[in-house]
C-alpha positions in Angstrom: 76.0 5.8 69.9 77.5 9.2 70.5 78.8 12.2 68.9 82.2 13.1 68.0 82.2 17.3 65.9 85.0 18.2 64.2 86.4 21.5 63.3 87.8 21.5 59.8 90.7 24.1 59.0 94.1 23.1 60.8 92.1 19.6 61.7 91.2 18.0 58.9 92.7 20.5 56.9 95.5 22.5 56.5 93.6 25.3 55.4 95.5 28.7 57.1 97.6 29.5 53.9 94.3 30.0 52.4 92.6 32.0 54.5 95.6 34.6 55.5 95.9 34.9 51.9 92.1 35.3 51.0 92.0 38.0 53.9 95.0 39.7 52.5 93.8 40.0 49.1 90.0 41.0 50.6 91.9 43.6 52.6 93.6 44.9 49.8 90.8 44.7 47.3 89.2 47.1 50.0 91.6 49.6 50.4 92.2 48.6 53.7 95.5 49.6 55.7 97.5 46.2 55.2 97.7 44.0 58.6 100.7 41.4 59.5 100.0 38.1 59.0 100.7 37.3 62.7 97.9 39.5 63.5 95.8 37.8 61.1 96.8 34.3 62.7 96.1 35.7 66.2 92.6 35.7 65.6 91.9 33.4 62.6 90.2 30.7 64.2 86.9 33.3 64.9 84.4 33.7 62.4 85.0 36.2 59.4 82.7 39.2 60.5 84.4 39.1 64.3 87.7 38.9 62.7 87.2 41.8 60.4 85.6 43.7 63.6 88.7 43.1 65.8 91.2 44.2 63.0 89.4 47.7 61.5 87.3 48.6 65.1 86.0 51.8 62.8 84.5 49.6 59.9 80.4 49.8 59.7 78.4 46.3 59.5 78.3 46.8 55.6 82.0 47.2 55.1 82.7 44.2 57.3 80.0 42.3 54.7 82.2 43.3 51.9 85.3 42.7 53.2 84.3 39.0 54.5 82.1 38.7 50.7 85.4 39.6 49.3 87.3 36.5 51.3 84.7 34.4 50.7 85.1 34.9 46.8 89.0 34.1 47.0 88.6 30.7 49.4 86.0 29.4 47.4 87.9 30.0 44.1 91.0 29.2 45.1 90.7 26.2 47.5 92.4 24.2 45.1 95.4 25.7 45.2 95.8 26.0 49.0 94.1 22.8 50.5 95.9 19.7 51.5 94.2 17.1 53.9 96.0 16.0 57.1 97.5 13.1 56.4 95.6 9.4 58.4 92.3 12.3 58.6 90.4 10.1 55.7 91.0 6.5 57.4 90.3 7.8 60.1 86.9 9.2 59.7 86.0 6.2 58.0 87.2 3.8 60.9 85.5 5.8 63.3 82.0 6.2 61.6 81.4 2.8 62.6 81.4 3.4 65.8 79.5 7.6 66.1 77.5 10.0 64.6 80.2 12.4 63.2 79.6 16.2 62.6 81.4 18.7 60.9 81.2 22.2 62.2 83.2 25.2 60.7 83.5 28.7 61.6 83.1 28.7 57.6 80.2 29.5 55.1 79.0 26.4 53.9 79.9 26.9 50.5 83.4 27.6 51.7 82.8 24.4 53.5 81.6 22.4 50.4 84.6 23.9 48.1 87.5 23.0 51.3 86.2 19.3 51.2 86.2 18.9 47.5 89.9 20.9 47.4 90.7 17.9 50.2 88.7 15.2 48.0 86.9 14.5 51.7 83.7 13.2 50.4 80.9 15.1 52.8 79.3 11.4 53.4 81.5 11.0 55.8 79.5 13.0 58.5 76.2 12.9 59.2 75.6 16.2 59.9 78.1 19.6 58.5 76.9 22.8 60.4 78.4 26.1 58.7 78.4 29.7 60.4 75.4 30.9 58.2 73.4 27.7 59.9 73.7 29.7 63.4 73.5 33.0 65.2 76.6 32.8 67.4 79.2 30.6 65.9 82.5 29.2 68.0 83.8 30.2 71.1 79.9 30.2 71.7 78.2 26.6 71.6 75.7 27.0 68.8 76.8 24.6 66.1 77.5 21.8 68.7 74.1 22.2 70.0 72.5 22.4 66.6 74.2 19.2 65.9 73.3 17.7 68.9 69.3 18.3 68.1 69.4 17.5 65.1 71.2 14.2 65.9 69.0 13.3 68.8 72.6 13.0 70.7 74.2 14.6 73.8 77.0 12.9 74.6 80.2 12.6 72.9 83.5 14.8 72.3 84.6 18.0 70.5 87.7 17.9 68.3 89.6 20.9 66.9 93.0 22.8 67.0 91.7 26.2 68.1 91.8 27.3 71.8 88.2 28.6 70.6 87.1 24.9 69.8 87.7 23.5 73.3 85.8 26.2 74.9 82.8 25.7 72.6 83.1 22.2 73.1 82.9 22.6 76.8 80.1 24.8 77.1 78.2 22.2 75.3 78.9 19.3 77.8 81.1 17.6 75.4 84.8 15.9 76.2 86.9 17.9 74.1 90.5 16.6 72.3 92.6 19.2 71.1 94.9 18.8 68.2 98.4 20.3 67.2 97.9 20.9 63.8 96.8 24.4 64.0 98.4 28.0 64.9 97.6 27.5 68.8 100.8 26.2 70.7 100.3 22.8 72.9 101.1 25.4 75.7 98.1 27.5 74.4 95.8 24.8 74.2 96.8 22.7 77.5 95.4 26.2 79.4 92.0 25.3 78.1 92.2 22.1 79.9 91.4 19.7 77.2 90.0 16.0 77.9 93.5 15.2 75.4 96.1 16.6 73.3 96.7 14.9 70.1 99.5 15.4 67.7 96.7 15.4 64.6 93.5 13.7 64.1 95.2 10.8 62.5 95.4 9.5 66.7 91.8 10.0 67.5 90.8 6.6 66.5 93.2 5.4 68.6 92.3 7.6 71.9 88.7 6.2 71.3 
């Protein structure tokens, strides 16, 4: 059996309304100058605290805390009123657990995690494994949460899926075929310079490819 990890915003998820939003209002609610929302996208697909870093270079590591607390508050509030699953990401998942061990990593908190899923009524049975940020010290681009799941799962082999140029290059780094999808804010273009095992349209293909 192998291992197929998924990212979840903009793969199983359409999740970047929320988070632009979430860091707009933590922005805000910090008295922080106010940032474009195509800066924001540039570098959403990185975990919170890096985000932050790149965006206010000045900010100490205890305003960073506050101002990713402060987006963490809003998505898991407000998830509800943001998420909407991919549509074929359910039937999917379900056809291909047969078949793999399936993991869910996210550059996300898991209680962010937890409240996205329920938003998306994606029951969390589905995987066997879901590996948040807080579970590891270097989230993506760098390899930790596939090889967390890949111990924990007594599996090497298998494939990483996710929209983010970020997700292939994790993915790669821990020996795993990676499939890129177009359902996030990275172009095909973007993506295809990553050199991805394939390019799907959305997940809704993968049980198809496989």
């Amino acid at each position: 059996m192998e291992l197929i990890c998924f990212d979840m915003d903009n793969t199983l998820v359409y999740a970047q309304k929320l988070h632009v939003r979430a860091f707009h209002e933590a922005f805000k609610t910090c008295n922080l100058q106010k940032r474009k929302t195509r800066d924001i996208l540039k570098v959403l697909s990185l975990e919170g605290s890096i985000l932050v870093k790149i965006l206010y270079p000045k900010l100490s590591k205890n305003e960073i805390k506050k101002v990713v607390d402060e987006h963490d508050r809003f998505v898991v509030k407000n998830a509800k009123h943001y998420i909407t699953r991919i549509p074929g990401a359910v039937p999917m998942l379900q056809k291909l657990k047969r078949r793999y061990k399936l993991a869910l990593l996210s550059n996300a908190k898991k209680k962010e995690i937890v409240a996205t899923l329920q938003a998306a009524k994606i029951s969390p049975k589905l995987f066997d494994i879901i590996i948040g940020n807080d579970a590891v010290k270097h989230p993506k681009p760098a390899p930790d949460e596939m090889f967390k799941a890949q111990k924990l799962l007594h599996i090497q082999k298998g494939y990483m899926v996710g929209d983010a140029t970020y997700d292939i290059r994790a993915g790669k780094q821990a020996g795993l075929k990676t499939i890129a999808v177009c359902t996030g804010h990275h172009t095909k273009k973007e993506l295809q310079k990553e050199k991805p095992y394939k390019i799907l349209k959305s997940v809704a293909e993968l049980s198809k490819v496989l």
